[in-house]
N, CA, C and O atoms as a GROMACS GRO file, in nm:
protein
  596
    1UNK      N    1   0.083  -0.120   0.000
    1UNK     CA    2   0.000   0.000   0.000
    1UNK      C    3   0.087   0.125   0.000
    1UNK      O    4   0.188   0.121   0.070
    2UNK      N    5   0.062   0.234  -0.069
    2UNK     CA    6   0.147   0.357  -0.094
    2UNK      C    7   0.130   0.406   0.072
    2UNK      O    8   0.065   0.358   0.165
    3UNK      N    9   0.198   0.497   0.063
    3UNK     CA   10   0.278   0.581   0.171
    3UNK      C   11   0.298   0.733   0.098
    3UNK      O   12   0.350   0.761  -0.010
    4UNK      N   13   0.224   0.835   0.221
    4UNK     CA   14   0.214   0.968   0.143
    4UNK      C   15   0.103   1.072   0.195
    4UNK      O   16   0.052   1.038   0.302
    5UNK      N   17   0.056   1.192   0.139
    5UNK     CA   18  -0.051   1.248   0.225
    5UNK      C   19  -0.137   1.223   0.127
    5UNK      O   20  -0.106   1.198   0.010
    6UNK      N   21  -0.274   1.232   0.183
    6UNK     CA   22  -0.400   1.292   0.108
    6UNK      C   23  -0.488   1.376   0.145
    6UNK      O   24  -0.541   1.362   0.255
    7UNK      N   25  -0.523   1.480   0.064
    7UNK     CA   26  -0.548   1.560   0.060
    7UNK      C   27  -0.729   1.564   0.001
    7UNK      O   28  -0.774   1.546  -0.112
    8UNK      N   29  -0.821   1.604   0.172
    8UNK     CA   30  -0.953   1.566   0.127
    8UNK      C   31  -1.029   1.718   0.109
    8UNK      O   32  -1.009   1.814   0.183
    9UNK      N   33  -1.096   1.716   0.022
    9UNK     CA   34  -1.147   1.829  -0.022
    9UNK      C   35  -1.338   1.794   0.025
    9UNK      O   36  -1.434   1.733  -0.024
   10UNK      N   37  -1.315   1.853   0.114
   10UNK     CA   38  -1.484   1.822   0.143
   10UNK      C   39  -1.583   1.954   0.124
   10UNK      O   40  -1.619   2.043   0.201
   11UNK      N   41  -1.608   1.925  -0.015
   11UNK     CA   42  -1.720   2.026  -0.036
   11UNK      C   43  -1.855   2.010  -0.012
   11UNK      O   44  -1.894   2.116   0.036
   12UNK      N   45  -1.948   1.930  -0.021
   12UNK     CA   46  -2.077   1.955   0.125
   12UNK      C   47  -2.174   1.795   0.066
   12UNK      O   48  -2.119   1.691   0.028
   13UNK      N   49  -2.292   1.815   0.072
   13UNK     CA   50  -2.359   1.741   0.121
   13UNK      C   51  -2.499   1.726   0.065
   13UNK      O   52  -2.534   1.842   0.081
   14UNK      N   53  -2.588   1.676   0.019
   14UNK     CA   54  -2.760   1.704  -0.051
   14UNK      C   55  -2.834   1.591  -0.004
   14UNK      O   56  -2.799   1.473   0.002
   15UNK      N   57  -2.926   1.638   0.025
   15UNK     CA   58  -3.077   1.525  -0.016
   15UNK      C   59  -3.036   1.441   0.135
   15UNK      O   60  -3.058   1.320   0.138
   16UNK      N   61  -2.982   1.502   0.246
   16UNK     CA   62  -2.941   1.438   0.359
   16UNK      C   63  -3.090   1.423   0.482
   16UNK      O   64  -3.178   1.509   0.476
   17UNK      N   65  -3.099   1.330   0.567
   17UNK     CA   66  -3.237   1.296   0.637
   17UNK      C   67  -3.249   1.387   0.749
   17UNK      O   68  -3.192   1.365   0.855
   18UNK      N   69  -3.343   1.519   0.724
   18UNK     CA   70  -3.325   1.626   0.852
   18UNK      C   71  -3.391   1.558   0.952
   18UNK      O   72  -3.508   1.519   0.956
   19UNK      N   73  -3.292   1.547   1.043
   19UNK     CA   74  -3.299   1.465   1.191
   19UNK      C   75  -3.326   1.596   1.311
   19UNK      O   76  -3.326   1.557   1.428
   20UNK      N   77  -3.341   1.690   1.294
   20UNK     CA   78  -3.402   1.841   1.359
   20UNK      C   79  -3.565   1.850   1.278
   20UNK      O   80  -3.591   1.877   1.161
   21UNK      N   81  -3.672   1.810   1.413
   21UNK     CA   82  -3.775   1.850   1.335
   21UNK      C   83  -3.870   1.975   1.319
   21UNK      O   84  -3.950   2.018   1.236
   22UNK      N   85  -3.817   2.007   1.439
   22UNK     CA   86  -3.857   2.183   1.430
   22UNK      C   87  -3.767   2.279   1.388
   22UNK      O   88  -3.821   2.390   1.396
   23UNK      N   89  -3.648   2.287   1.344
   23UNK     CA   90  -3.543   2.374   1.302
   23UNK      C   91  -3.472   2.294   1.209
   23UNK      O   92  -3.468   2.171   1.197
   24UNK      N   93  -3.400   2.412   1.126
   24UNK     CA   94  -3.328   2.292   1.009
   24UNK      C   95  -3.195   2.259   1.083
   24UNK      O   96  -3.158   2.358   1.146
   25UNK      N   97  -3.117   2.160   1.094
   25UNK     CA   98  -3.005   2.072   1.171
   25UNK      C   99  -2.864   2.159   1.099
   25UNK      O  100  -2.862   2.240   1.007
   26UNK      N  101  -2.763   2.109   1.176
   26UNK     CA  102  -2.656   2.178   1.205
   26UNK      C  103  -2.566   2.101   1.139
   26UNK      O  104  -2.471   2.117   1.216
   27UNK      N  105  -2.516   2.014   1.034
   27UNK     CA  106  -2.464   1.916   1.014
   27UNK      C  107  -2.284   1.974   1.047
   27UNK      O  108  -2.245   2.090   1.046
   28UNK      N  109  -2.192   1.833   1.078
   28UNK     CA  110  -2.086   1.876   1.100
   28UNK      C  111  -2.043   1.691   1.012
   28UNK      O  112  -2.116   1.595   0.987
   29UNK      N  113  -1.903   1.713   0.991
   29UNK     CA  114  -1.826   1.530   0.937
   29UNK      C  115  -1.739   1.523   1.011
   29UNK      O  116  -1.651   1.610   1.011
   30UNK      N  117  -1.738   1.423   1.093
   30UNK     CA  118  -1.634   1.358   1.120
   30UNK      C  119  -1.536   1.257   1.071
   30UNK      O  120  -1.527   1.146   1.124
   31UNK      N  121  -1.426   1.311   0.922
   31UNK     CA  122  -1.349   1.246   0.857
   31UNK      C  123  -1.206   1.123   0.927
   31UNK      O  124  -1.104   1.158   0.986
   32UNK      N  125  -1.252   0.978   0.891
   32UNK     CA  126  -1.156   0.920   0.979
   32UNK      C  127  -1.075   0.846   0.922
   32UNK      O  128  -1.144   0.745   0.910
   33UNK      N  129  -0.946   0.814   0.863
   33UNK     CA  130  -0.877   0.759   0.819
   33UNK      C  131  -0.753   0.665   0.927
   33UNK      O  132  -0.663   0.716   0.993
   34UNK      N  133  -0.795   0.491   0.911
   34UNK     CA  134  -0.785   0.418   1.004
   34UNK      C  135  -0.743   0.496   1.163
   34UNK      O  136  -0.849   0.510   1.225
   35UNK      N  137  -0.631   0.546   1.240
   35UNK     CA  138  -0.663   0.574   1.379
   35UNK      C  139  -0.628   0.753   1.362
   35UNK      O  140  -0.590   0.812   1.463
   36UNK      N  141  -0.641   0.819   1.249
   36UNK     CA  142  -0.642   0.980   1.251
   36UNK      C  143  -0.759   1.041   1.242
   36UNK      O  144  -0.804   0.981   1.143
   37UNK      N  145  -0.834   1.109   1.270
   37UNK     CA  146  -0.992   1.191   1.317
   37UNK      C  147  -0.955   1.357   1.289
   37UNK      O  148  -0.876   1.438   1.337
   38UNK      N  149  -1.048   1.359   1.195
   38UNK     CA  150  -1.052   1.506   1.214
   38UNK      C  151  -1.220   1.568   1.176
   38UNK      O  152  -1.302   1.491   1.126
   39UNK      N  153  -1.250   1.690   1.201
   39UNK     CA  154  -1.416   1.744   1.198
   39UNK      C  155  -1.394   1.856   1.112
   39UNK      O  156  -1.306   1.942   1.108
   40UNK      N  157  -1.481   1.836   1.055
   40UNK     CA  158  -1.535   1.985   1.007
   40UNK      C  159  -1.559   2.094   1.104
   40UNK      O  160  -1.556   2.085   1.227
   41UNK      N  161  -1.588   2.216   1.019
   41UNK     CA  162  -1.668   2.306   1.100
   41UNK      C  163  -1.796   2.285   1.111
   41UNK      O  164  -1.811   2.186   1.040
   42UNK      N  165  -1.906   2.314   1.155
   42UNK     CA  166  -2.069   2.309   1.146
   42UNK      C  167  -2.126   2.418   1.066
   42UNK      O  168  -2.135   2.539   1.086
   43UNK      N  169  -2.172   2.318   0.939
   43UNK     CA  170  -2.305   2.366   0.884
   43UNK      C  171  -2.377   2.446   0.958
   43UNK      O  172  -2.483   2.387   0.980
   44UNK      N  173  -2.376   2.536   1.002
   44UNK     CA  174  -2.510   2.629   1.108
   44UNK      C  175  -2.611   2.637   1.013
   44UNK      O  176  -2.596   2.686   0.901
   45UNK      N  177  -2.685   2.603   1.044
   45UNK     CA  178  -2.853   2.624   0.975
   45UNK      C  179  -2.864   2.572   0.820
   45UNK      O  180  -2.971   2.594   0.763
   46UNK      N  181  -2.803   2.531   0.778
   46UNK     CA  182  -2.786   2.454   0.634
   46UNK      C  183  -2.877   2.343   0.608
   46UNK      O  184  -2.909   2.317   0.491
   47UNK      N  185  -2.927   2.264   0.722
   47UNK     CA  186  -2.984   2.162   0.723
   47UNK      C  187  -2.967   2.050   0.597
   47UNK      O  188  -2.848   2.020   0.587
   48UNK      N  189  -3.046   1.985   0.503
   48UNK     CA  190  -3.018   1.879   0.432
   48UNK      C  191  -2.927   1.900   0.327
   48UNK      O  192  -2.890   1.805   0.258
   49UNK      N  193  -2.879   2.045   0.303
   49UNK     CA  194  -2.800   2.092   0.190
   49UNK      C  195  -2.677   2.166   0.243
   49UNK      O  196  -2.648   2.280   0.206
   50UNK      N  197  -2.619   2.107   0.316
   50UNK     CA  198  -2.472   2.166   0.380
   50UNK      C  199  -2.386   2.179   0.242
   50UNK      O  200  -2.392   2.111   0.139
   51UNK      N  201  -2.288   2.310   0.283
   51UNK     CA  202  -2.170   2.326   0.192
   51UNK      C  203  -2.047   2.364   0.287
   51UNK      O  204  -2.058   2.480   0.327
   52UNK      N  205  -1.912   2.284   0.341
   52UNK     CA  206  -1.806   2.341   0.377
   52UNK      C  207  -1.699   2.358   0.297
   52UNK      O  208  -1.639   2.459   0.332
   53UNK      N  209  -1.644   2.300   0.196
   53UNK     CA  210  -1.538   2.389   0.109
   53UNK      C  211  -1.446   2.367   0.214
   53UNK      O  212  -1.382   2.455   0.270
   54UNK      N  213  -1.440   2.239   0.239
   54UNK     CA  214  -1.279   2.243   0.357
   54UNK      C  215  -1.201   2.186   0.310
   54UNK      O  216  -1.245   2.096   0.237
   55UNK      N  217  -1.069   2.195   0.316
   55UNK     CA  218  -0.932   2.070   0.301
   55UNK      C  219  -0.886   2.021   0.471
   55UNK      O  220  -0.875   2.078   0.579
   56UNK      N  221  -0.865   1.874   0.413
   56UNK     CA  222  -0.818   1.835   0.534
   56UNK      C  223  -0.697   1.720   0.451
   56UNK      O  224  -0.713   1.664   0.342
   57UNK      N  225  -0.595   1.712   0.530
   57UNK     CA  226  -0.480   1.612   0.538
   57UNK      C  227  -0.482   1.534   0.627
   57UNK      O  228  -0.522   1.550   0.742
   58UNK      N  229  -0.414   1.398   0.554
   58UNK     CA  230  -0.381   1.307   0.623
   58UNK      C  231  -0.270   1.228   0.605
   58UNK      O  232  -0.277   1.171   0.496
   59UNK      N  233  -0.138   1.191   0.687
   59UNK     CA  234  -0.060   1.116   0.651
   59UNK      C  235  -0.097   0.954   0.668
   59UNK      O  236  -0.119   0.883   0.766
   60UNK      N  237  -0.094   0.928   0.507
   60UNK     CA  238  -0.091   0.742   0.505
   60UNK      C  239   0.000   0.708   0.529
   60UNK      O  240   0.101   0.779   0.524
   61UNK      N  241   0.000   0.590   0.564
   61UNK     CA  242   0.078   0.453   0.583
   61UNK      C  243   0.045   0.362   0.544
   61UNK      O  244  -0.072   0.339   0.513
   62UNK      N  245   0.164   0.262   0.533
   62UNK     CA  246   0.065   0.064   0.445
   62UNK      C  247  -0.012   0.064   0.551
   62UNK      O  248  -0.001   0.091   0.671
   63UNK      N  249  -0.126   0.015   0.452
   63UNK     CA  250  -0.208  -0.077   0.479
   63UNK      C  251  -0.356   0.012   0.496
   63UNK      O  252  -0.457  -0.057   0.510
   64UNK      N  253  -0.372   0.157   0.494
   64UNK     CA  254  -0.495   0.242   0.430
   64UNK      C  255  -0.576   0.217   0.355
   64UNK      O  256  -0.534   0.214   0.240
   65UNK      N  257  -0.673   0.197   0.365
   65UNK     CA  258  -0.748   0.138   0.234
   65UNK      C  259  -0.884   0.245   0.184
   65UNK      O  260  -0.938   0.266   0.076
   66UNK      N  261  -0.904   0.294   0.311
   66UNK     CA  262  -1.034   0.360   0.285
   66UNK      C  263  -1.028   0.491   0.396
   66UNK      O  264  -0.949   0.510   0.488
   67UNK      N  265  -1.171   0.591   0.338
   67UNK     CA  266  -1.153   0.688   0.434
   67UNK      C  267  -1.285   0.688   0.476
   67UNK      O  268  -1.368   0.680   0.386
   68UNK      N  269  -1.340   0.698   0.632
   68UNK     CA  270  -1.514   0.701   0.615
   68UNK      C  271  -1.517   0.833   0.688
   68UNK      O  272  -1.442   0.875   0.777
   69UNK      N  273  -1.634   0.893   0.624
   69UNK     CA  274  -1.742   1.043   0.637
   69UNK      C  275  -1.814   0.988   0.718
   69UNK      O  276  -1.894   0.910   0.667
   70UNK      N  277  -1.820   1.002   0.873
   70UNK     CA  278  -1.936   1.033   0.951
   70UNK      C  279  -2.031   1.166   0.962
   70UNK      O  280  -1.991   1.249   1.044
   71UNK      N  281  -2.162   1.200   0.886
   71UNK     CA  282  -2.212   1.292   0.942
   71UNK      C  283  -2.292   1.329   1.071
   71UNK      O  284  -2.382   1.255   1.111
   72UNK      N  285  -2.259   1.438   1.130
   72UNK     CA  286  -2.333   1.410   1.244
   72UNK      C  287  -2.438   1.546   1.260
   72UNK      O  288  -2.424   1.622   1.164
   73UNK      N  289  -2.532   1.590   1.353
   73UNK     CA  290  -2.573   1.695   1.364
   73UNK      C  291  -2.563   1.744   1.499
   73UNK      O  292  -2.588   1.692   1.608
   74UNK      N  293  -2.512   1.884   1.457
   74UNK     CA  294  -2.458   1.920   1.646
   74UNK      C  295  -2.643   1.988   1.740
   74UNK      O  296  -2.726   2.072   1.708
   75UNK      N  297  -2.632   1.914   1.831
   75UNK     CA  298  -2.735   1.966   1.906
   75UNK      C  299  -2.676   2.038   2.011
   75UNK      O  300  -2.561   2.006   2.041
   76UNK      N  301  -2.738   2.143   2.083
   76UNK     CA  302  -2.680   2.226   2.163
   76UNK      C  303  -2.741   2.189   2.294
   76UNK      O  304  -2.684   2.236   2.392
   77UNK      N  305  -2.847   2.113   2.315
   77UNK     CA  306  -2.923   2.080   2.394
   77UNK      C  307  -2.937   1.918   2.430
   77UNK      O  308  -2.998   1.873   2.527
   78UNK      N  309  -2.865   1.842   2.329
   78UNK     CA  310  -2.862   1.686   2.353
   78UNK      C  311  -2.741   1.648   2.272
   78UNK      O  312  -2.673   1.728   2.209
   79UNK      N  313  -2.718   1.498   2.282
   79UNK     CA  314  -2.614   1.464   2.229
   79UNK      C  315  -2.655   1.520   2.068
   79UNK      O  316  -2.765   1.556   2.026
   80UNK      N  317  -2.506   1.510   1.988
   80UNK     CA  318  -2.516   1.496   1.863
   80UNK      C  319  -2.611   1.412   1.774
   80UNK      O  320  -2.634   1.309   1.836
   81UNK      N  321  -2.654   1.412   1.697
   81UNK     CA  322  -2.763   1.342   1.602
   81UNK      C  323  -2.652   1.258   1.509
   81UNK      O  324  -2.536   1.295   1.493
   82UNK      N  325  -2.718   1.122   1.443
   82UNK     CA  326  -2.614   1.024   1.380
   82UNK      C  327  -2.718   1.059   1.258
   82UNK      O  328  -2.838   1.034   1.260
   83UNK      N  329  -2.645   1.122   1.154
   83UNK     CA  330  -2.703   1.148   1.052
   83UNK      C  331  -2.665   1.029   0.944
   83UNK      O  332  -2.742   0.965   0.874
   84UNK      N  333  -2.539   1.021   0.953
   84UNK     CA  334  -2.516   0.921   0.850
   84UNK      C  335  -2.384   0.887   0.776
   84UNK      O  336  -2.295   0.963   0.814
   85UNK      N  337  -2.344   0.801   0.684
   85UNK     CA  338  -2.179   0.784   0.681
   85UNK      C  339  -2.156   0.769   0.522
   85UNK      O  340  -2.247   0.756   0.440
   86UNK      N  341  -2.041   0.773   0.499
   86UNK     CA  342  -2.032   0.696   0.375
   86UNK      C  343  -1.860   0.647   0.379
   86UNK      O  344  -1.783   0.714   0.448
   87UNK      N  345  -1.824   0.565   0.325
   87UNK     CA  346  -1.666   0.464   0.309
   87UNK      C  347  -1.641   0.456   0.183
   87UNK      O  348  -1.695   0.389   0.095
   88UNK      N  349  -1.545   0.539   0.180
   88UNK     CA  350  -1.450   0.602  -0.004
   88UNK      C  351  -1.322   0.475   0.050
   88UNK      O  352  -1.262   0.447   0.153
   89UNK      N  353  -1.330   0.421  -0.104
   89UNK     CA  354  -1.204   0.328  -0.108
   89UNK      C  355  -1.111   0.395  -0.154
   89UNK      O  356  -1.124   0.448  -0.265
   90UNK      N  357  -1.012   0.408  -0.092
   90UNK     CA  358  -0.873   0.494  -0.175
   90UNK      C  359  -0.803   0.429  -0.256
   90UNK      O  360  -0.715   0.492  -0.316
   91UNK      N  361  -0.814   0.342  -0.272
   91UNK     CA  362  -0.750   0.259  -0.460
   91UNK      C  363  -0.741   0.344  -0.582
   91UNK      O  364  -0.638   0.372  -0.643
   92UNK      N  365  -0.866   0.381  -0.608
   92UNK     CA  366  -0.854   0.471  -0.723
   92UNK      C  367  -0.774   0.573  -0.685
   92UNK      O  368  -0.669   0.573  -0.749
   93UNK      N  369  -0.785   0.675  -0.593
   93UNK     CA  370  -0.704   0.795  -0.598
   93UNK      C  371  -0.522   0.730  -0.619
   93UNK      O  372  -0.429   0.794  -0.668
   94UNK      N  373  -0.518   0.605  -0.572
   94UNK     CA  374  -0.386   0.573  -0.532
   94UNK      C  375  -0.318   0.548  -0.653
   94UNK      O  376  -0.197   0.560  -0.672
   95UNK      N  377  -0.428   0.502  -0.757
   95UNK     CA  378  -0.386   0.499  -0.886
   95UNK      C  379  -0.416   0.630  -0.996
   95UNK      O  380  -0.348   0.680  -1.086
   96UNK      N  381  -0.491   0.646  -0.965
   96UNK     CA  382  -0.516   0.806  -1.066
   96UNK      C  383  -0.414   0.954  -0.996
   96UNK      O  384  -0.357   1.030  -1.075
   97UNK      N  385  -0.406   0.972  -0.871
   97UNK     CA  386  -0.331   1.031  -0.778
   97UNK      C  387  -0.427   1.163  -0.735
   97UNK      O  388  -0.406   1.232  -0.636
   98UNK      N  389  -0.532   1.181  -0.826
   98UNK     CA  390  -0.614   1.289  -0.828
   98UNK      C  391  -0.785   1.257  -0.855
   98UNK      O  392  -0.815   1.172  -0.939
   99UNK      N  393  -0.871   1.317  -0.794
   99UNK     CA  394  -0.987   1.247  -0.807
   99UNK      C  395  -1.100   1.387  -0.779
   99UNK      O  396  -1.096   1.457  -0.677
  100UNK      N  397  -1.173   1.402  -0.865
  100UNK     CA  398  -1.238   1.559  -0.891
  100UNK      C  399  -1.341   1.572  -0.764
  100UNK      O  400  -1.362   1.469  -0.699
  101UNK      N  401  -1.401   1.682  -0.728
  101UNK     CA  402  -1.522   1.611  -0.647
  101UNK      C  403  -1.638   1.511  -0.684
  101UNK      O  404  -1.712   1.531  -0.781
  102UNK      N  405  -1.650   1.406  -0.606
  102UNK     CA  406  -1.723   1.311  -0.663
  102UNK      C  407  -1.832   1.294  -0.556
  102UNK      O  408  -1.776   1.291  -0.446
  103UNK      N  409  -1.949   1.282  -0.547
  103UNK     CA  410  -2.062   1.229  -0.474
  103UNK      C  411  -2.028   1.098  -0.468
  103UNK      O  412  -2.000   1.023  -0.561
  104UNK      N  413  -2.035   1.068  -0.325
  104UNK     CA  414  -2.056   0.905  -0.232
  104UNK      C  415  -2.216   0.900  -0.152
  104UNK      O  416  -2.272   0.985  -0.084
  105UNK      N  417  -2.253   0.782  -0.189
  105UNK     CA  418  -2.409   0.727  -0.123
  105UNK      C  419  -2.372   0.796   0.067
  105UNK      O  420  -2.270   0.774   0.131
  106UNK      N  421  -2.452   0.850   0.098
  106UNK     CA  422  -2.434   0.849   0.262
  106UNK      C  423  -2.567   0.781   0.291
  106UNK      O  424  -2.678   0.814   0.248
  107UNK      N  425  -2.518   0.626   0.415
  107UNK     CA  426  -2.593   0.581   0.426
  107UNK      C  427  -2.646   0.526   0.596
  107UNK      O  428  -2.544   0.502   0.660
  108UNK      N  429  -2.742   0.508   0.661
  108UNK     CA  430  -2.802   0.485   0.800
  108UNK      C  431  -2.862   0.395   0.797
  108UNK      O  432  -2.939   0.385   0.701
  109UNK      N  433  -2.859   0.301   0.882
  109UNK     CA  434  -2.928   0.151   0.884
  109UNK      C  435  -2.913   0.114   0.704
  109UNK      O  436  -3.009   0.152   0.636
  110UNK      N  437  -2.828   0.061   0.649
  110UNK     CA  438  -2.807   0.009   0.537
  110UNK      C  439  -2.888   0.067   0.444
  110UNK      O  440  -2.882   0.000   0.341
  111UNK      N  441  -2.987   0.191   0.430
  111UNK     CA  442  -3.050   0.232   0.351
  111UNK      C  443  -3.003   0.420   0.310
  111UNK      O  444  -2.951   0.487   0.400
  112UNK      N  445  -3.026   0.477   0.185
  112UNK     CA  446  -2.979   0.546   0.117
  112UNK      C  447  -2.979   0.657   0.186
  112UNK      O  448  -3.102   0.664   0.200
  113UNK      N  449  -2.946   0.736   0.231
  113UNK     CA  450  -2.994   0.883   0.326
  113UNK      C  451  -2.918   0.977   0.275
  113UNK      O  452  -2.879   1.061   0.357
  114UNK      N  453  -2.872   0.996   0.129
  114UNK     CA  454  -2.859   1.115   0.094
  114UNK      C  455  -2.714   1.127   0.006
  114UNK      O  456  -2.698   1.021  -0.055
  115UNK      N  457  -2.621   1.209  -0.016
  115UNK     CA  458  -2.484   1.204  -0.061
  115UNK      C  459  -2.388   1.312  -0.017
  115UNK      O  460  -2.439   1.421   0.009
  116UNK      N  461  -2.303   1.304  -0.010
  116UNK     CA  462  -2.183   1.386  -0.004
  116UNK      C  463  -2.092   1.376  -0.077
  116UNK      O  464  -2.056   1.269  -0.127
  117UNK      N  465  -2.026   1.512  -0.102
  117UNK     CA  466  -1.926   1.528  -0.233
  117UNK      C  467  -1.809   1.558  -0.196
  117UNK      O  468  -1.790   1.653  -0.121
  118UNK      N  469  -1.705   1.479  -0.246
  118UNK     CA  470  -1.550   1.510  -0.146
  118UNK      C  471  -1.474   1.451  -0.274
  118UNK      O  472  -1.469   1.339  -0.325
  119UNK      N  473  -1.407   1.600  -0.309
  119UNK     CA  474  -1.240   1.573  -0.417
  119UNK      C  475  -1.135   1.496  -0.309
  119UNK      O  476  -1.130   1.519  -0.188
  120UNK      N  477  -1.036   1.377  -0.400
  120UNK     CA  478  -0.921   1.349  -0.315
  120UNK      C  479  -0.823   1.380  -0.430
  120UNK      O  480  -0.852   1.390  -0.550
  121UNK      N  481  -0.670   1.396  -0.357
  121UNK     CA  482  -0.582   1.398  -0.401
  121UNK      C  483  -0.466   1.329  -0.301
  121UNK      O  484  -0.461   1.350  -0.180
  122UNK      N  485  -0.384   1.254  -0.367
  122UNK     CA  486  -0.278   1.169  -0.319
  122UNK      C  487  -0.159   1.169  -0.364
  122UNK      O  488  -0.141   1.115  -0.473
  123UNK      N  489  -0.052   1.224  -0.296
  123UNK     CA  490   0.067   1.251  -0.306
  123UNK      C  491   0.164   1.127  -0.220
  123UNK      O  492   0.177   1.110  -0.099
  124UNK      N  493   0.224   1.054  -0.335
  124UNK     CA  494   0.306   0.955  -0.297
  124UNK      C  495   0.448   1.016  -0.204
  124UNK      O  496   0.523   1.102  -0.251
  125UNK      N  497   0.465   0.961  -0.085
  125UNK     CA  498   0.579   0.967   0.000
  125UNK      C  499   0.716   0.947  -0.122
  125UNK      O  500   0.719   0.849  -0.197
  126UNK      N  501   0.819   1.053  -0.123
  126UNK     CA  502   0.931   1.014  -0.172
  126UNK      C  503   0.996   0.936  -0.107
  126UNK      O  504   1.028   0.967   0.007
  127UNK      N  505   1.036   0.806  -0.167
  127UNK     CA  506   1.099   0.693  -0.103
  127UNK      C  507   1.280   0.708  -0.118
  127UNK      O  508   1.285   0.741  -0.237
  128UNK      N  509   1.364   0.705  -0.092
  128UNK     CA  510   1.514   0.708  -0.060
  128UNK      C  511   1.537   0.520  -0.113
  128UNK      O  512   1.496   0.419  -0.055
  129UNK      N  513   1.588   0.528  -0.196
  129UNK     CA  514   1.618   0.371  -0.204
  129UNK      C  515   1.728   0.370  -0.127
  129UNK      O  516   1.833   0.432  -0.142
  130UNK      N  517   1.685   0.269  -0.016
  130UNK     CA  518   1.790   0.208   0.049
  130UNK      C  519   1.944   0.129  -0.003
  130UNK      O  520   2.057   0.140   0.045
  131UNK      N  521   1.911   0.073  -0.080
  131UNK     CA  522   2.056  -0.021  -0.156
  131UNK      C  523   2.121   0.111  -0.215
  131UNK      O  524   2.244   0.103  -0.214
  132UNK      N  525   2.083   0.205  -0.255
  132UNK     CA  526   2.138   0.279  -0.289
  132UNK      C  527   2.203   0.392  -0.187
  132UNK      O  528   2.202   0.497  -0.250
  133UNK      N  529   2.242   0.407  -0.096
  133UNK     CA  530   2.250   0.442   0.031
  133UNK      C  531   2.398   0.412   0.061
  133UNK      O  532   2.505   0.472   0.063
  134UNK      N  533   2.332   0.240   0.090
  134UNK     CA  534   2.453   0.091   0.097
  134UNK      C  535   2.539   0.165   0.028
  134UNK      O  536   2.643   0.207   0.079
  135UNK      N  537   2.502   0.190  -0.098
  135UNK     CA  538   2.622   0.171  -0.227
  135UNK      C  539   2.735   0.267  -0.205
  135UNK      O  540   2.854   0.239  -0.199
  136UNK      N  541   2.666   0.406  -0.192
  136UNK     CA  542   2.703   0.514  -0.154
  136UNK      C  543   2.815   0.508  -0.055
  136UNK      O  544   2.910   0.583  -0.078
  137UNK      N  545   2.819   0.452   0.025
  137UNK     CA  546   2.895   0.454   0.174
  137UNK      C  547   2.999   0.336   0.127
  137UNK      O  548   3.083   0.327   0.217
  138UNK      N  549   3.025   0.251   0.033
  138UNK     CA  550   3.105   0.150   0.027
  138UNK      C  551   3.132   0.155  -0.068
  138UNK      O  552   3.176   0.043  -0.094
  139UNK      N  553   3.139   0.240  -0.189
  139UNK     CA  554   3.177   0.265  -0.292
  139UNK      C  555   3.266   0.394  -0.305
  139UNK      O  556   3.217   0.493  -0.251
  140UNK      N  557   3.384   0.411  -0.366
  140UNK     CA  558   3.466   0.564  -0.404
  140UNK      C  559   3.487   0.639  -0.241
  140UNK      O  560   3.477   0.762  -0.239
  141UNK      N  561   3.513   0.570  -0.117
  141UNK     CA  562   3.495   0.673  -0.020
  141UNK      C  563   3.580   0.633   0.033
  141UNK      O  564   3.578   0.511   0.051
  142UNK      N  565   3.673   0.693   0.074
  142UNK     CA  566   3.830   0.688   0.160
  142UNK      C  567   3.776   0.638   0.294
  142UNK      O  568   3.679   0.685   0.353
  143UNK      N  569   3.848   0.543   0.330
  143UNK     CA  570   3.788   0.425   0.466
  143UNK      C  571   3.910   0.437   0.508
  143UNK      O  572   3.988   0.438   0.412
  144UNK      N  573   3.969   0.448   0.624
  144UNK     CA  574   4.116   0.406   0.713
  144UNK      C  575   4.090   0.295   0.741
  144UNK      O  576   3.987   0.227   0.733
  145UNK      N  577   4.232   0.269   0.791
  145UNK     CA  578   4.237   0.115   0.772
  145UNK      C  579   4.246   0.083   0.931
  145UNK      O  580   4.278   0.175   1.007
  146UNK      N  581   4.218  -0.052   0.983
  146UNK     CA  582   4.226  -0.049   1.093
  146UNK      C  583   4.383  -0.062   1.190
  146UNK      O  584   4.420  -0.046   1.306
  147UNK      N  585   4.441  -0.104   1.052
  147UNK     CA  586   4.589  -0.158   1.067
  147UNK      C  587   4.673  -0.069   1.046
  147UNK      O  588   4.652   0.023   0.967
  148UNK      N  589   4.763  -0.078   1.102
  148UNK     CA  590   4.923   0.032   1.125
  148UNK      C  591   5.060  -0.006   1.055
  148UNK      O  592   5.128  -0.092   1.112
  149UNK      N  593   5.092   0.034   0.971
  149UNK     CA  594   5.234   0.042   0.891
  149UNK      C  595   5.309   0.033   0.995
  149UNK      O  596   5.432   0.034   0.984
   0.00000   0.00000   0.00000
């Protein structure tokens, strides 16, 4: 698995299940890539049609495979609301390296609850070849000797 940052472009959200039934909901994402977490800001009053226009980074490591969008809705008066998720496989970006904004299903109890739209971009870690390193240090380089004339 590549090694490197990616770079998530989370531009917003449609057709999402307003879980506020007297006011329109507050939506916020909680973006998680295996043990790194990061949030948006909150949608204030946006309700089923949020837009944030955020970038967020993340450094990969082997073995990344995917990134999941938790949406949530901030209540000021009770816990947060579980609006809903969606799980982007990072394969493609890993092979294309760039990926436009694209709509993903966001989904709650296994059924459809709406979409969110998030550009990726993936920048491969420059790797240092090691053997070449080796070579460097034991090749053309004045070594003393351990022994005495």
């Amino acid at each position: 698995m590549p090694q490197g940052t990616l770079e998530v472009v989370l531009v917003g959200a449609k057709g999402l299940e307003n879980t506020d039934f007297l006011s329109k909901m507050d939506p916020f994402v909680i973006l998680t890539c295996r043990t790194q977490e990061q949030k948006s800001s909150v949608a204030s009053g946006q309700g089923t049609e949020p837009e944030w226009n955020e970038s967020f980074v993340f450094n990969l490591s082997d073995g990344v495979t995917e990134l999941k969008l938790k949406i949530m809705d901030s209540d000021n008066c009770s816990a947060n609301d579980f609006v809903g998720e969606a799980t982007i496989s990072l394969e493609p970006v890993f092979v294309e390296g760039n990926l436009p904004p694209t709509a993903y299903n966001v989904v709650k109890d296994e059924e459809y609850r709406g979409e969110i739209k998030v550009g990726l971009t993936f920048t491969p870690e420059e790797h240092q070849d090691r053997d070449f390193s080796m070579e460097e240090a034991s090749f053309g380089g004045w070594k003393q000797s351990s022994f005495e004339n």
